[in-house]
TORPA-4810 file (N, C-alpha, C, O; in nm, 3 decimals):
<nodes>
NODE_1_0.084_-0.120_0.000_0.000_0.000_0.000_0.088_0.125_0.000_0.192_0.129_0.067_X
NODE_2_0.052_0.217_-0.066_0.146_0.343_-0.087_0.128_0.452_0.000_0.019_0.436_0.055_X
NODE_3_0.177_0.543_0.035_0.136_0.622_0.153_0.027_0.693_0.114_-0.039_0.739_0.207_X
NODE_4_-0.024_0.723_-0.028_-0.141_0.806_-0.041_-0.216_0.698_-0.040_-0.329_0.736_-0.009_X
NODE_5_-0.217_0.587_-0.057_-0.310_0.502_-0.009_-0.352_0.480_0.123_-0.464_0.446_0.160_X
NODE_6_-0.268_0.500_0.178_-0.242_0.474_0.342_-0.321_0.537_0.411_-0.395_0.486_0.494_X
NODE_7_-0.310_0.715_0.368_-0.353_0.829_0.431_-0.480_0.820_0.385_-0.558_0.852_0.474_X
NODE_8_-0.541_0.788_0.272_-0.680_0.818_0.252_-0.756_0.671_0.303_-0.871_0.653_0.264_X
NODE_9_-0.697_0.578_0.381_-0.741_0.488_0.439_-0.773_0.504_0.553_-0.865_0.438_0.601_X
NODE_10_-0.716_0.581_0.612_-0.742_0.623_0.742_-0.820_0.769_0.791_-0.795_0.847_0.883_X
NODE_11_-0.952_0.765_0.659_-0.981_0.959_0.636_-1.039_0.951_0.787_-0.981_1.022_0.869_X
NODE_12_-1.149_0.869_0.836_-1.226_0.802_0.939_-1.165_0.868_1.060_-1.189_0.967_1.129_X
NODE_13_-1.079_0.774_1.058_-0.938_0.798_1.189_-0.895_0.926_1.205_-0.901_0.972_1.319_X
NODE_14_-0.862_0.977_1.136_-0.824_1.166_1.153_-0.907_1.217_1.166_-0.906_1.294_1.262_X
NODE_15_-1.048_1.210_1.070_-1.115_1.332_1.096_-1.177_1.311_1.235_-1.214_1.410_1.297_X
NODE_16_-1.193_1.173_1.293_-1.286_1.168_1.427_-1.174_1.246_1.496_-1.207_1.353_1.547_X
NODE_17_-1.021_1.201_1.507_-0.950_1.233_1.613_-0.988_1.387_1.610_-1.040_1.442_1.707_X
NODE_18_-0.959_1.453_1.493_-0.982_1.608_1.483_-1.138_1.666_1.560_-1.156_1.781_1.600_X
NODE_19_-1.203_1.595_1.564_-1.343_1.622_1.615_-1.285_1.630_1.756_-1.246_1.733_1.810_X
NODE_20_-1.284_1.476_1.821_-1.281_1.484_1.964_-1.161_1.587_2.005_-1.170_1.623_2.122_X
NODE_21_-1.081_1.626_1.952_-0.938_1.724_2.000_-1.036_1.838_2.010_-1.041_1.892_2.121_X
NODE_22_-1.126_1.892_1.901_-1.174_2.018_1.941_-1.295_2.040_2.068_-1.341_2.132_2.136_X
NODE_23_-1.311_1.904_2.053_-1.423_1.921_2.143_-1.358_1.878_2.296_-1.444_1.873_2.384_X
NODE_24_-1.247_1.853_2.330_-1.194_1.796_2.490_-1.056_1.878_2.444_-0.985_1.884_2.545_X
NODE_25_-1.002_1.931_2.352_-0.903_1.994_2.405_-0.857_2.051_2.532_-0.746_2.044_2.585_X
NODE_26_-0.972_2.115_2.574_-0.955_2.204_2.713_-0.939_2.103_2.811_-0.880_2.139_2.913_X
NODE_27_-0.972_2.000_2.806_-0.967_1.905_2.928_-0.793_1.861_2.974_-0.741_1.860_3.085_X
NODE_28_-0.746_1.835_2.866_-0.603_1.815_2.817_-0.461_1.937_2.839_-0.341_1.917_2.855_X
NODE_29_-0.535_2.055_2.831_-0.479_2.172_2.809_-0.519_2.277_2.877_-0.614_2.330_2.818_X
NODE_30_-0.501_2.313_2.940_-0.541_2.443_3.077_-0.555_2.548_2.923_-0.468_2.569_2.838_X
NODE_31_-0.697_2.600_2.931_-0.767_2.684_2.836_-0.656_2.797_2.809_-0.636_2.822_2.690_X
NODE_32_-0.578_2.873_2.911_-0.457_3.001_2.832_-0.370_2.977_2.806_-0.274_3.041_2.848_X
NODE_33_-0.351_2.841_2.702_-0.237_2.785_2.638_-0.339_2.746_2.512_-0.312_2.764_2.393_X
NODE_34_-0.463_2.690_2.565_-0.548_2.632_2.451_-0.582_2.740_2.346_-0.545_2.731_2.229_X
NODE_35_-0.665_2.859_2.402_-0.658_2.959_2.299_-0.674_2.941_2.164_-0.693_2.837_2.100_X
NODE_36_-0.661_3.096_2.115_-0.712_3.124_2.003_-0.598_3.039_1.886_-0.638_3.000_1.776_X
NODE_37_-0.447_3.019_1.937_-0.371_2.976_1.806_-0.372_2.804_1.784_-0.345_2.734_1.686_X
NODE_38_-0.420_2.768_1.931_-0.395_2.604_1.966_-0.569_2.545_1.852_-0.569_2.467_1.758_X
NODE_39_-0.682_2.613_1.906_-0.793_2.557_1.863_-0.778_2.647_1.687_-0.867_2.626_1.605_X
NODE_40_-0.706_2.704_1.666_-0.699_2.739_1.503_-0.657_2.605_1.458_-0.734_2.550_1.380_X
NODE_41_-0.535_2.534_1.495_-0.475_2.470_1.420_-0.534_2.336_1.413_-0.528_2.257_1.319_X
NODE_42_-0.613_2.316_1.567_-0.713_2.197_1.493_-0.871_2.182_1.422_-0.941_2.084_1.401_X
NODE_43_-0.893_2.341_1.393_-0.966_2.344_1.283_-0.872_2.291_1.184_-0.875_2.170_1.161_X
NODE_44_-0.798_2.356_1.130_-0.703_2.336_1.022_-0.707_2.156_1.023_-0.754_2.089_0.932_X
NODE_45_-0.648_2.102_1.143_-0.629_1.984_1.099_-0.748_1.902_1.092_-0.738_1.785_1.056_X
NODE_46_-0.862_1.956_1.124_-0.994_1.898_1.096_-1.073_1.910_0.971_-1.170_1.840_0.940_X
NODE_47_-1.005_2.037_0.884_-1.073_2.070_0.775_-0.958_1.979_0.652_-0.978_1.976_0.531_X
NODE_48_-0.860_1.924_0.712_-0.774_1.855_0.656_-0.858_1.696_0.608_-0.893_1.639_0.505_X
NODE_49_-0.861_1.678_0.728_-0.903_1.538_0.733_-1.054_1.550_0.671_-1.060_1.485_0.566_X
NODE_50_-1.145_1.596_0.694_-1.304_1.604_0.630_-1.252_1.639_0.474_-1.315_1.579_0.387_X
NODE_51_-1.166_1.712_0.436_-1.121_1.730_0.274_-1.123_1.583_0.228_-1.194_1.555_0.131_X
NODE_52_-1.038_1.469_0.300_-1.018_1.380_0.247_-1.147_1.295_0.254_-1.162_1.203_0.174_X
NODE_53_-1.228_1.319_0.335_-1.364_1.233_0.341_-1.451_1.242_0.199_-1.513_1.150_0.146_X
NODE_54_-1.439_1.389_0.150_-1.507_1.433_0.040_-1.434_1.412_-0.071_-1.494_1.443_-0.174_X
NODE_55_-1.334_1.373_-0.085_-1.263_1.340_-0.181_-1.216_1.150_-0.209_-1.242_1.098_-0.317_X
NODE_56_-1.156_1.079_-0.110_-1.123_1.008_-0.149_-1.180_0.883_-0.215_-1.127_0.772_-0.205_X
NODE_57_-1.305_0.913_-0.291_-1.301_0.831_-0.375_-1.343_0.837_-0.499_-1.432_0.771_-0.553_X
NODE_58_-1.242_0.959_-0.565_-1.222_1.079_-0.682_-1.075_1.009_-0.714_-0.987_0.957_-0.645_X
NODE_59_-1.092_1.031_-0.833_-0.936_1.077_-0.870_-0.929_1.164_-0.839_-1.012_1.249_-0.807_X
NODE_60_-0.738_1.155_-0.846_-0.674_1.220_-0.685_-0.705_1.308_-0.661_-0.683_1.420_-0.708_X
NODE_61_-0.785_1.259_-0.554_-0.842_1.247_-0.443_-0.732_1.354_-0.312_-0.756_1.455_-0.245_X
NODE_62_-0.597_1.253_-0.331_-0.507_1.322_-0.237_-0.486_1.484_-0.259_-0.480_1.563_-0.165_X
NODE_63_-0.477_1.522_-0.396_-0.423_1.581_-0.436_-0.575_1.692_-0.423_-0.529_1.806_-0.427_X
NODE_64_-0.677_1.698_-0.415_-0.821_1.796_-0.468_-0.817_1.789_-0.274_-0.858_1.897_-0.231_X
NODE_65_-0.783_1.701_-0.173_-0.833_1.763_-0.065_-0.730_1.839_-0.028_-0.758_1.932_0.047_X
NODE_66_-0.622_1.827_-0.059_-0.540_1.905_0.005_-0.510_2.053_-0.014_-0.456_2.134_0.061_X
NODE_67_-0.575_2.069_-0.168_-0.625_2.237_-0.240_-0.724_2.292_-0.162_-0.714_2.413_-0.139_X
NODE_68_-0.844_2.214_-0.104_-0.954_2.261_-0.067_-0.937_2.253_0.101_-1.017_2.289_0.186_X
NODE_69_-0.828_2.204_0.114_-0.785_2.223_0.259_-0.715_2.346_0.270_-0.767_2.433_0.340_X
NODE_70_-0.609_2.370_0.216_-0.526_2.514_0.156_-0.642_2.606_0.172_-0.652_2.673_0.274_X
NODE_71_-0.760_2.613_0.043_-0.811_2.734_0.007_-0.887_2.768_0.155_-0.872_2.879_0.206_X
NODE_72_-0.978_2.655_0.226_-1.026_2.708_0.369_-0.962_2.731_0.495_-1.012_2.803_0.581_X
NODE_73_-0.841_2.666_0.509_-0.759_2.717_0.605_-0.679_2.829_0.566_-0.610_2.863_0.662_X
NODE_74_-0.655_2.918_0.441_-0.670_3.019_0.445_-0.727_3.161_0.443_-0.682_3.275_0.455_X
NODE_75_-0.885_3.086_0.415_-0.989_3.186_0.453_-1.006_3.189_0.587_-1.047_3.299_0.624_X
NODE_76_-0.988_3.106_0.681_-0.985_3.054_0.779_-0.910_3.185_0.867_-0.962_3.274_0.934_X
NODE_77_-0.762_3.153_0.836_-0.692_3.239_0.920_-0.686_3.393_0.868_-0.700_3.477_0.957_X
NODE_78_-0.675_3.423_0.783_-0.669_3.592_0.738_-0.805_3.615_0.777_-0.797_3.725_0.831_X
NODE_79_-0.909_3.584_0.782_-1.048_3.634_0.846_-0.996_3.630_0.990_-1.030_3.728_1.056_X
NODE_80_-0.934_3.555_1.044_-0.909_3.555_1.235_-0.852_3.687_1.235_-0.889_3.731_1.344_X
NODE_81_-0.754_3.818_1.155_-0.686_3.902_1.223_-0.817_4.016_1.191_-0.808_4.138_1.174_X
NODE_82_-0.901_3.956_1.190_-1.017_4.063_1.173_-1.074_4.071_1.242_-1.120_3.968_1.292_X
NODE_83_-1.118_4.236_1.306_-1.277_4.226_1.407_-1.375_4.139_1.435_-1.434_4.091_1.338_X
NODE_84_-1.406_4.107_1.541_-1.527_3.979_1.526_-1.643_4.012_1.466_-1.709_3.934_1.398_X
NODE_85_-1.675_4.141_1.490_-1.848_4.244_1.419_-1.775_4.259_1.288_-1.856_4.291_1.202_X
NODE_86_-1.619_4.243_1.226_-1.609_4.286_1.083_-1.708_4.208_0.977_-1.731_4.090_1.002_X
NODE_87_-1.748_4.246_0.899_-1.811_4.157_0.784_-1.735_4.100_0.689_-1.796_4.027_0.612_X
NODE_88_-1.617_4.113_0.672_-1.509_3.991_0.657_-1.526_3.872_0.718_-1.520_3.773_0.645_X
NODE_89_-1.553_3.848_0.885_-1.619_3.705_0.959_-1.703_3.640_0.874_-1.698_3.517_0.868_X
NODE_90_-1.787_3.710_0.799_-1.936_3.621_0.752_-1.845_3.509_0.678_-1.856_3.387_0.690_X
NODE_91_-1.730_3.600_0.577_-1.705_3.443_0.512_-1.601_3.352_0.536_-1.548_3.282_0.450_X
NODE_92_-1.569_3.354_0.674_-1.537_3.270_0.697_-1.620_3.170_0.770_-1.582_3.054_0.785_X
NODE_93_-1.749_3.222_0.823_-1.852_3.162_0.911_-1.918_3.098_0.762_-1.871_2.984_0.767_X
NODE_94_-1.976_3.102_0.669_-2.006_3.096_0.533_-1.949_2.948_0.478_-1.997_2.837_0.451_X
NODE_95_-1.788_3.029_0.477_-1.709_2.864_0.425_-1.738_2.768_0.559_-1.822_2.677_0.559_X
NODE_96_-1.685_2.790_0.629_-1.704_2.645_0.723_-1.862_2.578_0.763_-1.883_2.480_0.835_X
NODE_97_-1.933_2.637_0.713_-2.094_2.587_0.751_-2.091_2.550_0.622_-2.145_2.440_0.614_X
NODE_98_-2.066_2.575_0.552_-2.110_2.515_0.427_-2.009_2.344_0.390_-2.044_2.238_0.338_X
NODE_99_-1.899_2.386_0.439_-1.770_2.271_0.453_-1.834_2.162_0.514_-1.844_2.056_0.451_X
NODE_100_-1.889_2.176_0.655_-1.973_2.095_0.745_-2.089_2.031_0.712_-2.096_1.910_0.735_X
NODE_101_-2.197_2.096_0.655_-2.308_2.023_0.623_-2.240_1.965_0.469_-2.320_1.883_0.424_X
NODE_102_-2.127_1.979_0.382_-2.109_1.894_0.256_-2.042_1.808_0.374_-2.133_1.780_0.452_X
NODE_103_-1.962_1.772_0.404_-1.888_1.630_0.484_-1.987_1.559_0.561_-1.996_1.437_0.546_X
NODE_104_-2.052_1.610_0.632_-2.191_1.519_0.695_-2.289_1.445_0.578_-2.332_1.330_0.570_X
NODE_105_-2.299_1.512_0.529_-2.427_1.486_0.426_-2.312_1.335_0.351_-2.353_1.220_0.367_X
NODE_106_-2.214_1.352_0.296_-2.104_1.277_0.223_-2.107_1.171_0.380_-2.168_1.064_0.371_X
NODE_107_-2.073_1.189_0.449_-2.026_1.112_0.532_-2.142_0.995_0.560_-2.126_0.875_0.537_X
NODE_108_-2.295_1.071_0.628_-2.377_0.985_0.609_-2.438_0.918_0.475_-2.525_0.830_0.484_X
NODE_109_-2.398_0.955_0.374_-2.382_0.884_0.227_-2.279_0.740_0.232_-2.307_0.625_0.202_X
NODE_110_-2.192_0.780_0.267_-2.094_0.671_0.258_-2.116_0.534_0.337_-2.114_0.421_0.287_X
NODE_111_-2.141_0.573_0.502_-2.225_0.519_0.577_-2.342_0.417_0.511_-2.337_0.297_0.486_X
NODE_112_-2.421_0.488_0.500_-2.514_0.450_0.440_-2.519_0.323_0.324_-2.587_0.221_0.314_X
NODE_113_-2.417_0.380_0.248_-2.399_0.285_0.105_-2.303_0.124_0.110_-2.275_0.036_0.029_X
NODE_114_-2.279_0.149_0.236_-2.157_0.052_0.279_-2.169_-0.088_0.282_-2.208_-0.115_0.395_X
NODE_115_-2.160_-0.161_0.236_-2.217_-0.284_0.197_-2.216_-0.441_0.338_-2.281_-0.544_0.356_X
NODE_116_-2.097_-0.368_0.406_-2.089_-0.466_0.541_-1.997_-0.354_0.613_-1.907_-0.276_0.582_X
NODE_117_-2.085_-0.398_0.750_-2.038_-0.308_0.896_-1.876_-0.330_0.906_-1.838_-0.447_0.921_X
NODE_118_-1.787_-0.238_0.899_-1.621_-0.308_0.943_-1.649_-0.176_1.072_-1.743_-0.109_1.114_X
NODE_119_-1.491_-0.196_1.099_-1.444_-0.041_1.219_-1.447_0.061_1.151_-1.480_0.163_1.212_X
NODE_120_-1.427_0.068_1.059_-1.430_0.206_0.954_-1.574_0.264_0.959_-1.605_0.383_0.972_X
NODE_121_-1.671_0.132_0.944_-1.808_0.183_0.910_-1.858_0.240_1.061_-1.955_0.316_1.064_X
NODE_122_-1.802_0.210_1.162_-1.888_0.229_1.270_-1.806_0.412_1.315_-1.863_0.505_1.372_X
NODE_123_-1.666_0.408_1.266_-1.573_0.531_1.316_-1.697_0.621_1.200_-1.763_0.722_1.228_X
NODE_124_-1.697_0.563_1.102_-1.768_0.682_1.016_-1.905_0.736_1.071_-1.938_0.852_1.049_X
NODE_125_-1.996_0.635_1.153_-2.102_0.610_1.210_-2.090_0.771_1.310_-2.142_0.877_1.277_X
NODE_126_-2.010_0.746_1.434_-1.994_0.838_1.502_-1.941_0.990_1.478_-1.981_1.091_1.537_X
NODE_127_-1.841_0.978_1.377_-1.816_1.074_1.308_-1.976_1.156_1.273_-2.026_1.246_1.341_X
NODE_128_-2.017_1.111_1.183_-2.134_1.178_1.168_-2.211_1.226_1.219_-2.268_1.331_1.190_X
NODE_129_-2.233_1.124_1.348_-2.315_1.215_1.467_-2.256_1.357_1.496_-2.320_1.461_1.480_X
NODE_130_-2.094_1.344_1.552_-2.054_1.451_1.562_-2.055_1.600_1.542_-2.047_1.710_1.596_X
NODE_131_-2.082_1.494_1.372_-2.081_1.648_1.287_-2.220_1.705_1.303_-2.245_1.826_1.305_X
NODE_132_-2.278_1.639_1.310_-2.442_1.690_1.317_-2.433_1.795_1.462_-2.500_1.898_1.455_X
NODE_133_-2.362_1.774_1.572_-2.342_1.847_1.632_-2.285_1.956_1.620_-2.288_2.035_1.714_X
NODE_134_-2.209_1.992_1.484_-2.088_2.090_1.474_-2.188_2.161_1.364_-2.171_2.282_1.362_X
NODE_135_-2.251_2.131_1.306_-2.358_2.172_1.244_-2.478_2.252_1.285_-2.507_2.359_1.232_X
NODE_136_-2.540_2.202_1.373_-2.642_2.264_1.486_-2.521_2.346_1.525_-2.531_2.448_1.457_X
NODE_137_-2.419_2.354_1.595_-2.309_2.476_1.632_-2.334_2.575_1.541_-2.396_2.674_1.579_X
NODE_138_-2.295_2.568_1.422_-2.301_2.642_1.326_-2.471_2.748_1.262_-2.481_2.860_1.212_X
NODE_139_-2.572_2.643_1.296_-2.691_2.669_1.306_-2.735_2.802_1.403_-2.770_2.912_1.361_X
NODE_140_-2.725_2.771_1.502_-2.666_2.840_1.664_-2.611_2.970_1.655_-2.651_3.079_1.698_X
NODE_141_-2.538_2.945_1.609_-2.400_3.039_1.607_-2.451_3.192_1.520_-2.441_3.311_1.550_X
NODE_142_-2.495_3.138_1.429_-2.596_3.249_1.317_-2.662_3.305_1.373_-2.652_3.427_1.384_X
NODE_143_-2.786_3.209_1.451_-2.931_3.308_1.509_-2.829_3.356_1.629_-2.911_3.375_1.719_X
NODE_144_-2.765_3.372_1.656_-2.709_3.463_1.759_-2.640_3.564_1.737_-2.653_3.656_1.818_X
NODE_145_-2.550_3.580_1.631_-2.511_3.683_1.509_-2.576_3.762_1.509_-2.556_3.878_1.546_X
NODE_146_-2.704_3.696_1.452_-2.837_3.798_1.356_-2.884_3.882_1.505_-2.916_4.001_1.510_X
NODE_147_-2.879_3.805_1.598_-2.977_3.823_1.687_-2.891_3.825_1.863_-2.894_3.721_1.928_X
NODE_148_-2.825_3.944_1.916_-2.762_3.859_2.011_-2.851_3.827_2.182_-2.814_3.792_2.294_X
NODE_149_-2.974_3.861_2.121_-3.051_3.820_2.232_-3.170_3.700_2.219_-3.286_3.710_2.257_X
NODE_150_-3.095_3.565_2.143_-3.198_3.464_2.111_-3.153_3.376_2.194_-3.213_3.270_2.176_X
NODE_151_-3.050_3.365_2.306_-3.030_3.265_2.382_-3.053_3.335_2.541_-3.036_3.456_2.548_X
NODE_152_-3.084_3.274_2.644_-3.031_3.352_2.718_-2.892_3.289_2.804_-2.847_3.177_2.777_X
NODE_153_-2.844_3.360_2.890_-2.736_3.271_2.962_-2.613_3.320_2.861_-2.502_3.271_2.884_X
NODE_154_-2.619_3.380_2.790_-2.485_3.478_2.686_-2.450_3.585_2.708_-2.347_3.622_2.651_X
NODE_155_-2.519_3.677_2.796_-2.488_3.800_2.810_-2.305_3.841_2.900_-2.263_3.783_3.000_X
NODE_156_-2.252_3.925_2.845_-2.112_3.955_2.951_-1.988_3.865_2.890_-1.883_3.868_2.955_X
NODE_157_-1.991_3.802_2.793_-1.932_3.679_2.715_-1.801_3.770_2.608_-1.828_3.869_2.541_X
NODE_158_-1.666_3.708_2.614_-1.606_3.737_2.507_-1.657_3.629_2.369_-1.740_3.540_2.385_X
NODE_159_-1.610_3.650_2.279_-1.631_3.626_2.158_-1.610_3.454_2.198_-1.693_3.365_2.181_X
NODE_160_-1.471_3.440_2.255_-1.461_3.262_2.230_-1.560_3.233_2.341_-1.612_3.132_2.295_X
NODE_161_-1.608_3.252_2.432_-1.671_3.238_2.552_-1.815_3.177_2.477_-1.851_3.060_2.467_X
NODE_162_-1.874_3.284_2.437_-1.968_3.232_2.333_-1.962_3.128_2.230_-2.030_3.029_2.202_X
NODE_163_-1.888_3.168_2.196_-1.847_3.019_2.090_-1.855_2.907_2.128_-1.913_2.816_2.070_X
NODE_164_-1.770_2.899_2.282_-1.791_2.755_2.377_-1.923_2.732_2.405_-1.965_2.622_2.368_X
NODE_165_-1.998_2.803_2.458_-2.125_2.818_2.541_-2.218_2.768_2.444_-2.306_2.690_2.478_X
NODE_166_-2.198_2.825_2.273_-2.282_2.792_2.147_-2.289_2.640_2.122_-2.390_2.572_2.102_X
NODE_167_-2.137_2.596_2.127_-2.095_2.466_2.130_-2.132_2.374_2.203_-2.175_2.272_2.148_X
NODE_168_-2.129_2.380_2.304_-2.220_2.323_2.458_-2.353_2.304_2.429_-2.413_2.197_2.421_X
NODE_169_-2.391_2.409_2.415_-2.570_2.384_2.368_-2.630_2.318_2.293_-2.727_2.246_2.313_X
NODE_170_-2.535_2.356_2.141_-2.578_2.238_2.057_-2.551_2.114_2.079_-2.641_2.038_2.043_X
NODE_171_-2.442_2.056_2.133_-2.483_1.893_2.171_-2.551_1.806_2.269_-2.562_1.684_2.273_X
NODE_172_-2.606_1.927_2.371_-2.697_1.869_2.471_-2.829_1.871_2.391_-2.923_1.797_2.416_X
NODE_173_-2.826_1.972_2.282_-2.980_1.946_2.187_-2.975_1.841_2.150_-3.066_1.760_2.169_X
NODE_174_-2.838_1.810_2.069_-2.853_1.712_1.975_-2.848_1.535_2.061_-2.897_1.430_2.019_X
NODE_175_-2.774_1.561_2.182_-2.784_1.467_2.307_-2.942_1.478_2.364_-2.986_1.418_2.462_X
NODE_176_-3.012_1.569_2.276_-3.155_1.571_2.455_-3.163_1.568_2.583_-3.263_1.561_2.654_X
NODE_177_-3.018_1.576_2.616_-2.971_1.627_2.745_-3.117_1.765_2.811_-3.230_1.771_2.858_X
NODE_178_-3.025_1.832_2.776_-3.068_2.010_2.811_-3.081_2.006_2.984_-3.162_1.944_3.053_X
NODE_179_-3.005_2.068_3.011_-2.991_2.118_3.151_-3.093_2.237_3.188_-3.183_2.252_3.271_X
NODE_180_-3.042_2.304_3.102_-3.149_2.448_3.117_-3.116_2.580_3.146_-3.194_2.674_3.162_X
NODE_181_-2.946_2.578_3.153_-2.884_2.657_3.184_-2.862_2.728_3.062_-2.768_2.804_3.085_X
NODE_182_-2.905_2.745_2.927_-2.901_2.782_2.850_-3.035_2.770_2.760_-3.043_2.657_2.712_X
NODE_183_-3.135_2.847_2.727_-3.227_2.845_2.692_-3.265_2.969_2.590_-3.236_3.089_2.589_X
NODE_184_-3.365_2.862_2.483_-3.396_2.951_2.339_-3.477_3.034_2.349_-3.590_2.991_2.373_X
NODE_185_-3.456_3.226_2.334_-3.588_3.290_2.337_-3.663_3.285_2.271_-3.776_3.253_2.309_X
NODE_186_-3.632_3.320_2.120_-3.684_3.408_2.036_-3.736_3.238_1.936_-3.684_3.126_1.940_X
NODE_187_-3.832_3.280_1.871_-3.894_3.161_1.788_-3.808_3.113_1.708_-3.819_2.991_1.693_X
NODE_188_-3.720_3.167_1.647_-3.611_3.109_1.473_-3.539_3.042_1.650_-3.553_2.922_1.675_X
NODE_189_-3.496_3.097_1.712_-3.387_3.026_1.808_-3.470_2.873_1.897_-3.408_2.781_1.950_X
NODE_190_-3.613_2.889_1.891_-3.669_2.752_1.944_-3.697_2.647_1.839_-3.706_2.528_1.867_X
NODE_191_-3.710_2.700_1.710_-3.761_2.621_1.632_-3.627_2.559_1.582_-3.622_2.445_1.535_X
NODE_192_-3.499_2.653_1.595_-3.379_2.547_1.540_-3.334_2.467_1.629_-3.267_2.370_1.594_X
NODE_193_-3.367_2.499_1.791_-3.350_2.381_1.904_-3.407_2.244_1.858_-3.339_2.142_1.858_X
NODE_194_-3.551_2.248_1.815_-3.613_2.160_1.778_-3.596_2.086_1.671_-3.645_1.973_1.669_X
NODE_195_-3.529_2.133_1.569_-3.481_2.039_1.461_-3.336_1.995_1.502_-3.311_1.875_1.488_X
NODE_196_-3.232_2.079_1.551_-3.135_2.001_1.592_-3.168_1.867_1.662_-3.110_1.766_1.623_X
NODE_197_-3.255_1.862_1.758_-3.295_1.760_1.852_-3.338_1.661_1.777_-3.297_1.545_1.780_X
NODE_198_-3.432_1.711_1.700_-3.532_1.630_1.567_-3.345_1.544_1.475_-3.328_1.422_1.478_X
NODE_199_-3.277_1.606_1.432_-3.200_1.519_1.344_-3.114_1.455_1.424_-3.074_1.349_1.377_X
NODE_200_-3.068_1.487_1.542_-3.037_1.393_1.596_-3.058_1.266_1.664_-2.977_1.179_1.697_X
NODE_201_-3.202_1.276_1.681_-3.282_1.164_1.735_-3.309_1.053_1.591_-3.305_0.931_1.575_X
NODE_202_-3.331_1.154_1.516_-3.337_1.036_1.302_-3.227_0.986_1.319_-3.225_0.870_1.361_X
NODE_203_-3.122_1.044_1.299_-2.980_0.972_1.304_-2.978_0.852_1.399_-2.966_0.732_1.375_X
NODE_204_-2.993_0.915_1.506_-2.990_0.741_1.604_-3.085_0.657_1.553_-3.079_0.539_1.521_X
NODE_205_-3.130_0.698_1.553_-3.288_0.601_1.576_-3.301_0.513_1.368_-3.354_0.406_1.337_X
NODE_206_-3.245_0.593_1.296_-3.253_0.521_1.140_-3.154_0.475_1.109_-3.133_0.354_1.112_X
NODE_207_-3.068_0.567_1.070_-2.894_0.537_1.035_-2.860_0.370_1.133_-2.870_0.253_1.096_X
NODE_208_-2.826_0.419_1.242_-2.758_0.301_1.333_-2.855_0.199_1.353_-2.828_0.104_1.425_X
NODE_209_-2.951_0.207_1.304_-3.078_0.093_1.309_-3.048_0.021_1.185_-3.054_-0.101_1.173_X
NODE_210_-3.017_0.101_1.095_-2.958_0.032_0.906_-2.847_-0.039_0.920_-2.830_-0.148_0.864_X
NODE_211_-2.738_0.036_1.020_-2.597_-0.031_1.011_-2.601_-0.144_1.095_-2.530_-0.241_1.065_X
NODE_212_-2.698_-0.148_1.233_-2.714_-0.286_1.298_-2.750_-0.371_1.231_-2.682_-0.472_1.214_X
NODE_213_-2.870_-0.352_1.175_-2.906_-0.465_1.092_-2.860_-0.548_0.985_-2.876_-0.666_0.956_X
NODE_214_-2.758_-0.385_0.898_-2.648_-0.473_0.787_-2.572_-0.559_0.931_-2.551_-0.680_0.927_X
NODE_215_-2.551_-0.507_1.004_-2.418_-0.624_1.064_-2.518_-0.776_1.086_-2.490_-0.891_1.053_X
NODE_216_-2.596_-0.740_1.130_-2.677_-0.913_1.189_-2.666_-0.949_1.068_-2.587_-1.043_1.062_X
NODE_217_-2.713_-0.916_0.953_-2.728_-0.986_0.858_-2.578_-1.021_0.811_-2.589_-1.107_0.724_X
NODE_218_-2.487_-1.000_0.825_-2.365_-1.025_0.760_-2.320_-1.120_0.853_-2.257_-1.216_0.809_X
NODE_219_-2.342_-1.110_0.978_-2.288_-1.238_1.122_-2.370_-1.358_1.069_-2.311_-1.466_1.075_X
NODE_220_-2.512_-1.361_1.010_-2.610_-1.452_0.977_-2.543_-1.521_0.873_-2.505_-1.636_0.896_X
NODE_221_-2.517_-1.460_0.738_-2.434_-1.495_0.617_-2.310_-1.609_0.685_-2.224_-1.657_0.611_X
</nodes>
């Protein structure tokens, strides 16, 4: 096997690791080291690895994620030396929501199409959930933009503060958790609580109901 074989064998494996790093970094890393340059670079290495999800099974493949990794990790960072209210932000908020729902959507495609359950199929499995969470983030993240009084429990917040707090929320939606310590005012902000919750409950409840059943049936075979 050749190393570009290698690497796009393992798209699964990176992009989850890149997920869970952004999401427990802080646990690992006392937050004023974690910061703004530590959680840049594992976007970067997360928009690395999801490049290759959407690509590798293109001709090269290696070669188209690693352009489209380039072109968003540098919209990525030249939008960071900008004001957070600049309207330069939108496109970088723009590219990565749009990056996110194409790799989910691809991801639960692939999933989906997979002909027998391996470790790959199940890393891809969770992966996806993930993203559905980073998605609702992204969802979130907007009606609060547009609107900075659709959550409450945000007020007094720096920019990353919020970001965390945005982050938090969306996966106790998409978990059905909800504590309550964070709650939707405004209607666009309850009604997207409710579909986050809504696709994450389909996902469990269809997806991993398809992939159990391919597996029984393949243990049966």
């Amino acid at each position: 096997m050749t190393i570009k074989q290698r690497i796009l064998s393992y798209k699964y494996e990176l992009f989850l690791v890149g997920q869970l790093s952004i999401l427990f970094g802080t646990l690992l890393v006392p937050s004023g080291n974690y910061g703004k340059w530590i959680s840049l670079l594992l976007f970067c290495l997360n928009v690395g690895s999801g490049s290759l999800i959407l690509f590798a099974e293109t001709n090269r493949g290696l070669f188209k994620a690693l352009v489209t990794s380039i072109l968003i990790t540098t919209i990525f960072i030249l939008t960071s030396f900008y004001p957070s209210q600049s309207p330069i932000q939108y496109l970088k908020f723009i590219t990565m929501f749009a990056f996110y729902i194409i790799v989910t959507w691809v991801l639960i495609r692939q999933v989906w199409r997979s002909e027998q359950v391996t470790t790959k199929t199940i890393l891809g499995l969770i992966a996806g959930f993930i993203n559905l969470g980073l998605v609702g983030f992204f969802i979130f993240l907007s009606i609060e933009l547009v609107n900075a009084d659709s959550f409450s429990g945000m007020g007094s917040l720096t920019d990353y503060e919020r970001t965390e707090r945005v982050m938090y929320f969306s996966f106790i939606t998409l978990l059905t958790i909800g504590y309550g310590e964070i709650v939707p005012e405004t209607d666009m902000a309850q009604k997207a609580t409710i579909f986050v919750g809504l696709i994450g409950q389909l996902y469990l409840a269809v997806l991993t109901a398809i992939i159990i059943g391919k597996y029984l049936t393949h243990q049966e075979r």
